[in-house]
VOMI-540997 format. One line per 5 residues: number of its first residue (from 1); their letters; for each residue y, x, z of N, C-alpha, C, CB. Coordinates in nm, 3 decimals. Glycine has a CB too. Layout:
<lokols>
NUM = a = Y,X,Z,Y,X,Z,Y,X,Z,Y,X,Z  ...
</lokols>
This chain:
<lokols>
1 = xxxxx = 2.126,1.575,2.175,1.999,1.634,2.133,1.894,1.524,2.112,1.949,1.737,2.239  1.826,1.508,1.962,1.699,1.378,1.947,1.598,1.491,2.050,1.614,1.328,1.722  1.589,1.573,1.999,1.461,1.693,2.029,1.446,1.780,2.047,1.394,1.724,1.982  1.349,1.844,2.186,1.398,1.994,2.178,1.183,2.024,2.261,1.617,2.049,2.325  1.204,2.111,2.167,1.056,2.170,2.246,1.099,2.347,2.329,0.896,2.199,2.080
6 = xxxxx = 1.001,2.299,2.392,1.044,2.445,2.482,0.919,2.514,2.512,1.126,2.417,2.641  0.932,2.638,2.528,0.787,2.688,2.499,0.687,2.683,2.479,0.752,2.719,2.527  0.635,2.620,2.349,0.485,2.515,2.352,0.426,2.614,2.285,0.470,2.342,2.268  0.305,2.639,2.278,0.175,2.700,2.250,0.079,2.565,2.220,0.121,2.800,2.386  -0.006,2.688,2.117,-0.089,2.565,2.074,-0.274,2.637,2.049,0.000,2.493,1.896
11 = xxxxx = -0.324,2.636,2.149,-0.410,2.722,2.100,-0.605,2.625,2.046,-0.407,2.851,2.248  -0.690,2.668,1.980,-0.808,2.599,1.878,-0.876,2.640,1.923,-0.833,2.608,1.741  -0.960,2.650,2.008,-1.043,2.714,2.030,-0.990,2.882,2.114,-1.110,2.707,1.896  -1.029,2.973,2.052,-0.970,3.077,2.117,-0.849,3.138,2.048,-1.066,3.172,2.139  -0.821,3.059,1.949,-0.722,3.082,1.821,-0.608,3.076,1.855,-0.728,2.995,1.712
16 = xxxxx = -0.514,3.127,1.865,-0.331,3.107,1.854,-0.335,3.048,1.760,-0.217,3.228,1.834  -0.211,2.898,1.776,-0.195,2.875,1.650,-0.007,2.857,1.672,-0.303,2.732,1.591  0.016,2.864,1.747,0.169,2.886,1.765,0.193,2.913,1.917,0.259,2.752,1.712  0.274,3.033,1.910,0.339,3.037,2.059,0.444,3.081,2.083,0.282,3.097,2.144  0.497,3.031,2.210,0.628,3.049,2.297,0.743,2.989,2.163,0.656,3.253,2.362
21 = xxxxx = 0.744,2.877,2.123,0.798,2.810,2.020,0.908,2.733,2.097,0.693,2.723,1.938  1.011,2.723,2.039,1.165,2.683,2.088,1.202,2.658,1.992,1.263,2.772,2.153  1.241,2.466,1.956,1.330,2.429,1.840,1.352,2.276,1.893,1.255,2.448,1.672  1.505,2.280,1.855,1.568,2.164,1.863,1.657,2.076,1.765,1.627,2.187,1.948  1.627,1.967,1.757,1.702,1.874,1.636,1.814,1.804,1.705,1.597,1.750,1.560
26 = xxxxx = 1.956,1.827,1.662,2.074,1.759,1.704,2.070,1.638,1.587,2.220,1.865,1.707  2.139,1.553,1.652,2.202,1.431,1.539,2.283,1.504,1.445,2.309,1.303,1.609  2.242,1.414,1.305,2.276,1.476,1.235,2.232,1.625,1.144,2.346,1.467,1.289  2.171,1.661,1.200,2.094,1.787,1.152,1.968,1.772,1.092,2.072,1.875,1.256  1.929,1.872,0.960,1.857,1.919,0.907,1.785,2.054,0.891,1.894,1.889,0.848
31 = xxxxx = 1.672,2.069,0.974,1.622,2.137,1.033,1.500,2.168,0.907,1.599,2.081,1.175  1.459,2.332,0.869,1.348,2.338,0.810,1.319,2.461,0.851,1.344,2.311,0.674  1.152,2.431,0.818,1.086,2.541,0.907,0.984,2.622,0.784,0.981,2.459,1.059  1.009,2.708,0.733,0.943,2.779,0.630,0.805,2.878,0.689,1.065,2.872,0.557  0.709,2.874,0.598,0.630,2.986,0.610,0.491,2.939,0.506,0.596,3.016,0.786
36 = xxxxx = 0.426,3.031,0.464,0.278,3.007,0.376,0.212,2.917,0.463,0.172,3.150,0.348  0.134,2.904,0.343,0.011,2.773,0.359,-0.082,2.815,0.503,-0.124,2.771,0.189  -0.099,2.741,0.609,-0.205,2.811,0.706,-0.143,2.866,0.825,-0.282,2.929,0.637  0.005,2.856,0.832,0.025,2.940,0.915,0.071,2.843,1.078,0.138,3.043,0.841  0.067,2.719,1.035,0.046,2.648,1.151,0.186,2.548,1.138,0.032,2.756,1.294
41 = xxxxx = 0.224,2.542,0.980,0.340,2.420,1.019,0.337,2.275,1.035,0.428,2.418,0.933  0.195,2.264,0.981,0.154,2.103,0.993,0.122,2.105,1.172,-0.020,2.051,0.872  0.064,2.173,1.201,0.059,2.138,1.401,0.176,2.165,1.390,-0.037,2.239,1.544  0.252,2.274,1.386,0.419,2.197,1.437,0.467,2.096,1.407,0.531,2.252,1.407  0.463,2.080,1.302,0.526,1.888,1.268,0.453,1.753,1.292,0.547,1.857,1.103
46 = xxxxx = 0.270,1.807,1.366,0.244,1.693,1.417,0.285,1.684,1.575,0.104,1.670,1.388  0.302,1.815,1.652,0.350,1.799,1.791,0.498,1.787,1.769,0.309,1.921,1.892  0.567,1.767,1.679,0.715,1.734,1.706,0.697,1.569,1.689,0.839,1.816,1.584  0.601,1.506,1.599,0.628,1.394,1.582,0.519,1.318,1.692,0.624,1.365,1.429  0.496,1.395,1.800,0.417,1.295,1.883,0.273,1.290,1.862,0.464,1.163,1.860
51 = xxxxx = 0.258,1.296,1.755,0.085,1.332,1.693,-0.011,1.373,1.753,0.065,1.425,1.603  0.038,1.519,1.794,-0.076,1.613,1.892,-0.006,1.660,2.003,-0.145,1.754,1.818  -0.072,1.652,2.095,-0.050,1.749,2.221,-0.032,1.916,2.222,-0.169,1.726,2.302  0.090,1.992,2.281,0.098,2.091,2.292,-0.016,2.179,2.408,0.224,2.087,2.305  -0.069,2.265,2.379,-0.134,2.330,2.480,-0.059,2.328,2.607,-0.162,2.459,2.441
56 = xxxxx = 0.043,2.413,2.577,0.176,2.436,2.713,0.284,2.383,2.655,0.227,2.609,2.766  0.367,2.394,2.749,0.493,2.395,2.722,0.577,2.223,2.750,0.493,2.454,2.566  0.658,2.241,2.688,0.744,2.116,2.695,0.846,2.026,2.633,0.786,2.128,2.762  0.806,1.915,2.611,0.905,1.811,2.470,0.981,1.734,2.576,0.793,1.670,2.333  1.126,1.755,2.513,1.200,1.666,2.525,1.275,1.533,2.433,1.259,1.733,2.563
61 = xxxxx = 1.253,1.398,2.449,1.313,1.344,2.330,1.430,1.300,2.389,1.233,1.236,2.252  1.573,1.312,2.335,1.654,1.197,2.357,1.712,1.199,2.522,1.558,1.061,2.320  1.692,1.348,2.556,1.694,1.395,2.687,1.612,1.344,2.824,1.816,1.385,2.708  1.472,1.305,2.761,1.385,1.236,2.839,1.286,1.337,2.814,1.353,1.086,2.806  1.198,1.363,2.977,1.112,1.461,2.938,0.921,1.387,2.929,1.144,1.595,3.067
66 = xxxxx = 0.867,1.455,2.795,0.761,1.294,2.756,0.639,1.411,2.696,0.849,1.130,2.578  0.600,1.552,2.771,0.538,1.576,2.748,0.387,1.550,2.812,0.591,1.646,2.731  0.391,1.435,2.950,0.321,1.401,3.005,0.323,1.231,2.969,0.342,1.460,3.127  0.340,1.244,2.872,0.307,1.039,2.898,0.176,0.973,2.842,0.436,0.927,2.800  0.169,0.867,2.904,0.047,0.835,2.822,0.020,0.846,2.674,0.026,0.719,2.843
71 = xxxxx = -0.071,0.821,2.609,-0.081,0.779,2.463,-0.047,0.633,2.457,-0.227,0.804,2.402  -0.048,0.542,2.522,-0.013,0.413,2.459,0.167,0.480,2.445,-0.056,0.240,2.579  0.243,0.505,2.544,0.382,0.523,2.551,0.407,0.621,2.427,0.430,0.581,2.699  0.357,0.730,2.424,0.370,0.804,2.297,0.366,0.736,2.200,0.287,0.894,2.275  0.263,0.627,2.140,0.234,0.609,2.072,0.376,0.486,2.005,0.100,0.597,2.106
76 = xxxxx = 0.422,0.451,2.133,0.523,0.298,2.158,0.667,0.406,2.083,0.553,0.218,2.405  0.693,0.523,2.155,0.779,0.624,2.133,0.761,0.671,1.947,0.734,0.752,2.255  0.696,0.681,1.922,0.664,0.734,1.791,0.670,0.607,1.682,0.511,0.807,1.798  0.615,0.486,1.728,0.626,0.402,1.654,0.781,0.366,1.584,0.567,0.311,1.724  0.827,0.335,1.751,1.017,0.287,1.714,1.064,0.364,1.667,1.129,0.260,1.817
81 = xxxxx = 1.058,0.522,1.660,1.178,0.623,1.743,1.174,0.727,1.584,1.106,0.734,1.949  1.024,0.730,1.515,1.025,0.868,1.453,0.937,0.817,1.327,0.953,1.006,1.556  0.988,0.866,1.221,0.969,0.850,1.109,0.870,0.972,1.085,1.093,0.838,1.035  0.736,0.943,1.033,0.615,1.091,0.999,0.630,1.067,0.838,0.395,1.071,1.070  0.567,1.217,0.759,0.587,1.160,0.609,0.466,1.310,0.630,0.789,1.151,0.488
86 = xxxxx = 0.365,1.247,0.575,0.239,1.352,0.562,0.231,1.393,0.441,0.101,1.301,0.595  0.170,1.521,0.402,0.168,1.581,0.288,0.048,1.500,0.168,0.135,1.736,0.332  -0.064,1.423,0.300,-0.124,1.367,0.201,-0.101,1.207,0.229,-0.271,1.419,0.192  0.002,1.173,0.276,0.023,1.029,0.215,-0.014,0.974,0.322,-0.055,0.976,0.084  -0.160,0.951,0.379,-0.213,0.856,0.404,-0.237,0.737,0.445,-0.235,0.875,0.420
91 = xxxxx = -0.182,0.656,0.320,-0.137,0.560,0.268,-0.280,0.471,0.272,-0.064,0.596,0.134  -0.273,0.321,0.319,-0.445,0.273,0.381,-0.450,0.198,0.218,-0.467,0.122,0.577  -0.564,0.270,0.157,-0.630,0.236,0.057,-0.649,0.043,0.022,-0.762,0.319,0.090  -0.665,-0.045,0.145,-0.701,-0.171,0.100,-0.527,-0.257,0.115,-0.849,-0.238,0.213  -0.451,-0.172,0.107,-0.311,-0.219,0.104,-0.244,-0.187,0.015,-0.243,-0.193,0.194
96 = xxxxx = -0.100,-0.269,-0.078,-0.067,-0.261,-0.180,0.068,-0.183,-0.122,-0.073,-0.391,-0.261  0.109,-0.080,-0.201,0.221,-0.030,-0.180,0.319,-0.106,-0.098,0.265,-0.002,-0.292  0.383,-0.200,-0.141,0.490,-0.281,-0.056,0.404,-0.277,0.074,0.532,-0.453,-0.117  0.281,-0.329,0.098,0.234,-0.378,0.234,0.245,-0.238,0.296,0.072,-0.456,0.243  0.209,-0.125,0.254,0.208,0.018,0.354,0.329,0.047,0.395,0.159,0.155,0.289
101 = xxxxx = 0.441,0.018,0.317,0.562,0.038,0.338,0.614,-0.015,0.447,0.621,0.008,0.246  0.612,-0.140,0.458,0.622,-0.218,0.591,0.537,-0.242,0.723,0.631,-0.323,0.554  0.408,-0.170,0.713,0.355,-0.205,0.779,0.399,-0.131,0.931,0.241,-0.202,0.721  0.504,0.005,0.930,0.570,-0.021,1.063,0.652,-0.130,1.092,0.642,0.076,1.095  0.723,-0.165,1.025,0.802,-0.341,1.083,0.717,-0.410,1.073,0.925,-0.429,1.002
106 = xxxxx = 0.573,-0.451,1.063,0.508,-0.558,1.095,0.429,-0.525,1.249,0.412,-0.593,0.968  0.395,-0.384,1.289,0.370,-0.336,1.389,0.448,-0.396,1.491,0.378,-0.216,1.378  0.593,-0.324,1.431,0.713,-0.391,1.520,0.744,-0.545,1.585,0.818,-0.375,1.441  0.667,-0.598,1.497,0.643,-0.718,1.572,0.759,-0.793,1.423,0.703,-0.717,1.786  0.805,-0.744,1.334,0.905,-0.821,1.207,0.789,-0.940,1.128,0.973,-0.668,1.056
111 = xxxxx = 0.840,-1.014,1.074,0.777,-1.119,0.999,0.766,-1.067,0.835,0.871,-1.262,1.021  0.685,-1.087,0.765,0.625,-1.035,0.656,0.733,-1.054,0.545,0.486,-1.104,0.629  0.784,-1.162,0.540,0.878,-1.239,0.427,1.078,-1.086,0.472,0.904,-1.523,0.513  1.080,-1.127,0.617,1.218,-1.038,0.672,1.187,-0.899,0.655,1.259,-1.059,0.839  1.085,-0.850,0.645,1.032,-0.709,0.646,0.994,-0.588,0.509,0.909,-0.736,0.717
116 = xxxxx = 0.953,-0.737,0.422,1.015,-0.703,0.236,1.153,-0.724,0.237,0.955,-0.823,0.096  1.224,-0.779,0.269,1.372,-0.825,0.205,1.413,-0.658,0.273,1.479,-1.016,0.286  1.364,-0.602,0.392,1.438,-0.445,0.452,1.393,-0.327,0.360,1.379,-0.395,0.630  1.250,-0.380,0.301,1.228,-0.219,0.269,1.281,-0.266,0.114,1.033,-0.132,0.290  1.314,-0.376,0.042,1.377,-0.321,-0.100,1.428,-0.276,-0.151,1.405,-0.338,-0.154
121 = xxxxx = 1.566,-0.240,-0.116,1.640,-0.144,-0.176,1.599,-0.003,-0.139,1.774,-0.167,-0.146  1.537,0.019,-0.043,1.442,0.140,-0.045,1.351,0.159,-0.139,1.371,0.147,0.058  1.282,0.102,-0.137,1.211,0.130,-0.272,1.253,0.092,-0.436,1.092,0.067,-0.251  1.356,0.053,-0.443,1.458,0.070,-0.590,1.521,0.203,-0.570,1.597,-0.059,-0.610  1.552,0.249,-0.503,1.603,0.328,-0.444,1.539,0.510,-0.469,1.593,0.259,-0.313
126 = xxxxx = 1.353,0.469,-0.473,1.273,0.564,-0.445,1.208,0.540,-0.595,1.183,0.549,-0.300  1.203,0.454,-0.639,1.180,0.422,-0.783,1.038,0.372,-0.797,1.205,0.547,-0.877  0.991,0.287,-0.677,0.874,0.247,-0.683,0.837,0.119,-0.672,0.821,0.303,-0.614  0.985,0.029,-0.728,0.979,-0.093,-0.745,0.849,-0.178,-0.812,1.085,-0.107,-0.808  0.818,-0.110,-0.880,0.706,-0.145,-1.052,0.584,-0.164,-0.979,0.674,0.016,-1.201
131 = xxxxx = 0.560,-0.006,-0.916,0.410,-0.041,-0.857,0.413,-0.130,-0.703,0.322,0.123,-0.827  0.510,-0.164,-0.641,0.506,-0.234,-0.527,0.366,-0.337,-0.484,0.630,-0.310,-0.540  0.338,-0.370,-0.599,0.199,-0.467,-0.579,0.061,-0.366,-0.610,0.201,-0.617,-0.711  0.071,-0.280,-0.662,-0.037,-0.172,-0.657,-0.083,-0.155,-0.553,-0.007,-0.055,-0.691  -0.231,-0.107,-0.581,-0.271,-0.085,-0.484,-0.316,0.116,-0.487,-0.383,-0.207,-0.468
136 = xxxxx = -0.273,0.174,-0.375,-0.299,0.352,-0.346,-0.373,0.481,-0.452,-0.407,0.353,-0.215  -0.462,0.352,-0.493,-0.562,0.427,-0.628,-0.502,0.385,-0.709,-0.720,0.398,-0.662  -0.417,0.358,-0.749,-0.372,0.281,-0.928,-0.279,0.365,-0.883,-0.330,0.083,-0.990  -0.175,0.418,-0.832,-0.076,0.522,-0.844,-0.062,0.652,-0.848,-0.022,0.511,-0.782  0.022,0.710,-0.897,0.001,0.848,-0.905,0.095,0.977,-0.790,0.038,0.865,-1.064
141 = xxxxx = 0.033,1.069,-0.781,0.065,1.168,-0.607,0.201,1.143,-0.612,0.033,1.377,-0.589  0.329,1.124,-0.715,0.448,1.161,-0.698,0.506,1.015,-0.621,0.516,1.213,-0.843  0.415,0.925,-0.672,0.479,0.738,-0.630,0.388,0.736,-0.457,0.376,0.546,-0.800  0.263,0.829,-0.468,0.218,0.806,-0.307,0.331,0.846,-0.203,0.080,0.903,-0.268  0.358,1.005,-0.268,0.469,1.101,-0.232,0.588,0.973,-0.122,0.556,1.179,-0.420
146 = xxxxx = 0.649,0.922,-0.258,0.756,0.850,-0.222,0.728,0.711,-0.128,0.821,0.820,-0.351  0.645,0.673,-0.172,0.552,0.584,-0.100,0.566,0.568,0.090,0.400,0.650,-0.146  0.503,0.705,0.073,0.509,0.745,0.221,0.620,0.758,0.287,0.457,0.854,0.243  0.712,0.838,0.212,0.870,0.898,0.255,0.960,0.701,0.303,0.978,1.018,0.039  0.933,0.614,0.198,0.975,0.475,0.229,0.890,0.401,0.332,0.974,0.396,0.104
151 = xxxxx = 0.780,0.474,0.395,0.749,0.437,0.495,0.790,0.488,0.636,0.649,0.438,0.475  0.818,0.576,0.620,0.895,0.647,0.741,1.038,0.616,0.744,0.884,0.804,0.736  1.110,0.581,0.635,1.223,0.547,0.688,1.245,0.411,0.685,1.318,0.610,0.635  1.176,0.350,0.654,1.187,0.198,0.631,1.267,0.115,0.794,0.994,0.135,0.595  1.210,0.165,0.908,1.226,0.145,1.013,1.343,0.217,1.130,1.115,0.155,1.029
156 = xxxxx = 1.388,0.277,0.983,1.529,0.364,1.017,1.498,0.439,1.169,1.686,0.242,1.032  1.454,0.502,1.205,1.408,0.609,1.303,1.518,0.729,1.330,1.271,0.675,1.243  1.481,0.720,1.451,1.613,0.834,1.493,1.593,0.978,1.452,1.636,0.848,1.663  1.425,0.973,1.447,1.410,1.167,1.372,1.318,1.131,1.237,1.282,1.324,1.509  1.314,1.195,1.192,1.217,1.198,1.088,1.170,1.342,1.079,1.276,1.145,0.953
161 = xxxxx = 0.964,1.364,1.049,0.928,1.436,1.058,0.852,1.490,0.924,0.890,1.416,1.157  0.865,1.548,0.820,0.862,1.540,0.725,0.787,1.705,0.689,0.992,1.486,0.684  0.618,1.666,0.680,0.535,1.753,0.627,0.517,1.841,0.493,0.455,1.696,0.636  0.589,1.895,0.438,0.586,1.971,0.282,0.632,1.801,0.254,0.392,2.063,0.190  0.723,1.737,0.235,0.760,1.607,0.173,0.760,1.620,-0.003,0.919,1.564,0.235
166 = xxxxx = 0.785,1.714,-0.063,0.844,1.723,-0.244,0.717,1.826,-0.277,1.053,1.818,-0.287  0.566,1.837,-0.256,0.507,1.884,-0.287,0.436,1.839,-0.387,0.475,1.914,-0.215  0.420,1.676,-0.426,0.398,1.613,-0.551,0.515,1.556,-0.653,0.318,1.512,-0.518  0.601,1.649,-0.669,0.749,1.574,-0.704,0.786,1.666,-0.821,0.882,1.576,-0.566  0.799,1.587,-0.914,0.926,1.695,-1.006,1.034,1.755,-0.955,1.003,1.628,-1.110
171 = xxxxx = 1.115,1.820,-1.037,1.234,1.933,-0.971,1.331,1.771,-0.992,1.297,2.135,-1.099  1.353,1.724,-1.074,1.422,1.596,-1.031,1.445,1.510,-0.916,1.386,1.530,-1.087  1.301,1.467,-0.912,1.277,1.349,-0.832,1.308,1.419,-0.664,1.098,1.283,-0.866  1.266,1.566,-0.686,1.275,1.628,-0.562,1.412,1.592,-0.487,1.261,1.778,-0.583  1.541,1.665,-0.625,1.659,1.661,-0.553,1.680,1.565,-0.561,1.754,1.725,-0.573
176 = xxxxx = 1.682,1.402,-0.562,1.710,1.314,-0.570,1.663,1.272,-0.438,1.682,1.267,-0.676  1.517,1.307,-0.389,1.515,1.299,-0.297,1.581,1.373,-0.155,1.431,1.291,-0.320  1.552,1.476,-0.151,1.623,1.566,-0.057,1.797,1.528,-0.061,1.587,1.734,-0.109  1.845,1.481,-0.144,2.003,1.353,-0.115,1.999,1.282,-0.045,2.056,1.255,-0.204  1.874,1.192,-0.089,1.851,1.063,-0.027,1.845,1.061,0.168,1.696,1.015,-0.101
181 = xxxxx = 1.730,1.201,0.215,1.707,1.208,0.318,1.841,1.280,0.346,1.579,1.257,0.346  1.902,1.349,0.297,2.009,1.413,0.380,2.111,1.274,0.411,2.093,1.554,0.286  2.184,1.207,0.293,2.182,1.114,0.355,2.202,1.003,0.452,2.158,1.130,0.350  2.075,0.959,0.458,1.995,0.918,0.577,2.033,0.973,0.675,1.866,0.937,0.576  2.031,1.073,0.711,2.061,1.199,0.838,2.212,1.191,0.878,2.032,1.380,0.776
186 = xxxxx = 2.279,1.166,0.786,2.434,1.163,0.806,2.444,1.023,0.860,2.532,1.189,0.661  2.444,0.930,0.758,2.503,0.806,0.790,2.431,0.748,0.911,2.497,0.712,0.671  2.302,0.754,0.953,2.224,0.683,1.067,2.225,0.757,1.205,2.072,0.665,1.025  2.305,0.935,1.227,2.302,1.003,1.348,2.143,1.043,1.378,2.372,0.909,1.462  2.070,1.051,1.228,1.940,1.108,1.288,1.920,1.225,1.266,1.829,1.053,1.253
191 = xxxxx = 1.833,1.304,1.276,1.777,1.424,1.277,1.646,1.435,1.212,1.770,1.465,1.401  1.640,1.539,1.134,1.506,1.571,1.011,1.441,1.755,1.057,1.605,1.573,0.785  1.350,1.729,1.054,1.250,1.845,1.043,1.179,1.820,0.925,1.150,1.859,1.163  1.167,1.963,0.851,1.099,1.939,0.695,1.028,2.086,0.739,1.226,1.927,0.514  0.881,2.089,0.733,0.808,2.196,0.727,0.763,2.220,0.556,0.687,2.173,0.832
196 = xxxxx = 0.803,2.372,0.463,0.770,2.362,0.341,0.726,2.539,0.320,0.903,2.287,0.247  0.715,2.535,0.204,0.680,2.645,0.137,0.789,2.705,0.025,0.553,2.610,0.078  0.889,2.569,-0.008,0.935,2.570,-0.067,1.112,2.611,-0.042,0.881,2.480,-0.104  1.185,2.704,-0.148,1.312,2.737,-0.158,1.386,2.652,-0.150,1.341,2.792,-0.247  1.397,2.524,-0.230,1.509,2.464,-0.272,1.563,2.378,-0.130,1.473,2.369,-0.411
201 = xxxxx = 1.506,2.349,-0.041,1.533,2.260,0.090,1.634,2.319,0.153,1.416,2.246,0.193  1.665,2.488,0.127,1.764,2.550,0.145,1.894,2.467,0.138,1.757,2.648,0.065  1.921,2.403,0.045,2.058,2.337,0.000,2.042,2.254,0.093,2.086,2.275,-0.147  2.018,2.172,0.162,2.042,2.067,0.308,2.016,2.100,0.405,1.982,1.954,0.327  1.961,2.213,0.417,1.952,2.267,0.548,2.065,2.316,0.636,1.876,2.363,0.537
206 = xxxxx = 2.093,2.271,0.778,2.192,2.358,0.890,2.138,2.423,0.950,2.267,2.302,0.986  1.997,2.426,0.986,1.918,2.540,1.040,1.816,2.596,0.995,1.882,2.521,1.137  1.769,2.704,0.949,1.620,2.721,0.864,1.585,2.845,0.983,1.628,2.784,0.648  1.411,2.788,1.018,1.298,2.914,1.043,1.222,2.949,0.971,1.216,2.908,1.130  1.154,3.062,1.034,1.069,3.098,0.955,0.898,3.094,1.056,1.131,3.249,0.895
211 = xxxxx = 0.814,3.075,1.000,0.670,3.052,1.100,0.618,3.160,1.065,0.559,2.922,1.078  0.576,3.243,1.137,0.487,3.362,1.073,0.430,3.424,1.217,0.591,3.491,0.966  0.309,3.434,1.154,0.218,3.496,1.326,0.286,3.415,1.437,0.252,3.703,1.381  0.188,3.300,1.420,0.224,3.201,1.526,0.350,3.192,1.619,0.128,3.207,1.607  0.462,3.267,1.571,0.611,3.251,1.632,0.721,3.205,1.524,0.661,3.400,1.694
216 = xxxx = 0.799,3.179,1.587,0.935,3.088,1.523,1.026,3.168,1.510,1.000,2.970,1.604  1.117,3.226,1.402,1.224,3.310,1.395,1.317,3.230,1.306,1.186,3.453,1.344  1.440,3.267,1.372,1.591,3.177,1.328,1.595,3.282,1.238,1.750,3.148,1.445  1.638,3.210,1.044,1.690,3.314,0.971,1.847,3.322,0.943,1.621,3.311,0.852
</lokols>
């Protein structure tokens, strides 16, 4: 098991925004969690990836229990361990594509020169060889899109957490992508969570939910 949450609640104020929630990512597995815009899948995919704190309840990673750890350790945990891919990129504006890409292996403590030579064939790969020296504003949502997705895996991570990922993507580039991460998932023993809106994620999926009124249902 990479991950398993166990009854977490998440509440805003006086707001439910998810409760009594139970989901777990095995190696190897592709996990997606469906439901409309609003209904609380981005807080699920930021408390799976370490992001936010659950109200209640309890995370397990890797059969370690880490719903009490500090933020530096979370933060140490999330860095090595888990690949995030946000719906809006956020990709740091005074950095050129290649540099965002790497900038978890430079975190990591990798050298600048060893840390391009890892993410290139990733990004030939993602088709964003061209703009590599661009900089965030000179590109367009589908190259941020991918952008981001080669930043999360660049550092080959044991889960990857993946927010509406093909929401700026052609029907092409999509399935080309959704290969790519499946994949990934096979050959490296990791595990993917993809929160979407979207049908087609169906085809790589081994487990699909559904989010609706702040609970989780296996379909």
């Amino acid at each position: 098991m990479i991950i398993e949450l166990r009854n977490i609640c998440f509440t805003r104020g006086s707001e439910h925004i998810l409760r009594n929630i139970y989901l777990s990512i095995e190696e190897k597995e592709n996990v997606v969690v469906r439901g409309r815009s609003g209904v609380g899948k981005t807080t699920l995919a930021m408390i799976s990836a370490l992001l936010l704190k659950p109200s209640s309840g309890e995370i397990m990673f890797v059969g370690r229990k880490i719903t009490k750890l500090r933020d530096h350790e979370r933060s140490m945990l999330r860095l090595k361990h888990i690949g995030y891919i946000d719906q809006y990129y956020k990709l740091l504006p005074n950095l050129t594509v290649l540099d965002n890409i790497i900038l978890p292996l430079r975190l990591m403590g990798w050298k600048k020169q060893e840390a391009e030579n890892e993410a290139l064939n990733l990004i030939k790969q993602l088709g964003i060889y061209n703009v590599r020296d661009k900089y965030p504003l000179q590109i367009s949502g589908g190259q941020k899109q991918r952008a981001a997705i080669a930043r999360a895996l660049v550092k080959k991570p044991k889960l990857i957490i993946a927010d509406e990922p093909f929401s700026n993507l052609d029907e092409e580039t999509m399935h080309q992508i959704m290969m790519l991460l499946k994949n990934y998932v096979e050959n490296n023993h990791a595990g993917i969570l993809i929160t979407t809106t979207d049908l087609y994620t169906k085809y790589i999926s081994n487990k699909e939910y559904l989010l609706e009124k702040t609970t989780l249902k296996k379909k």
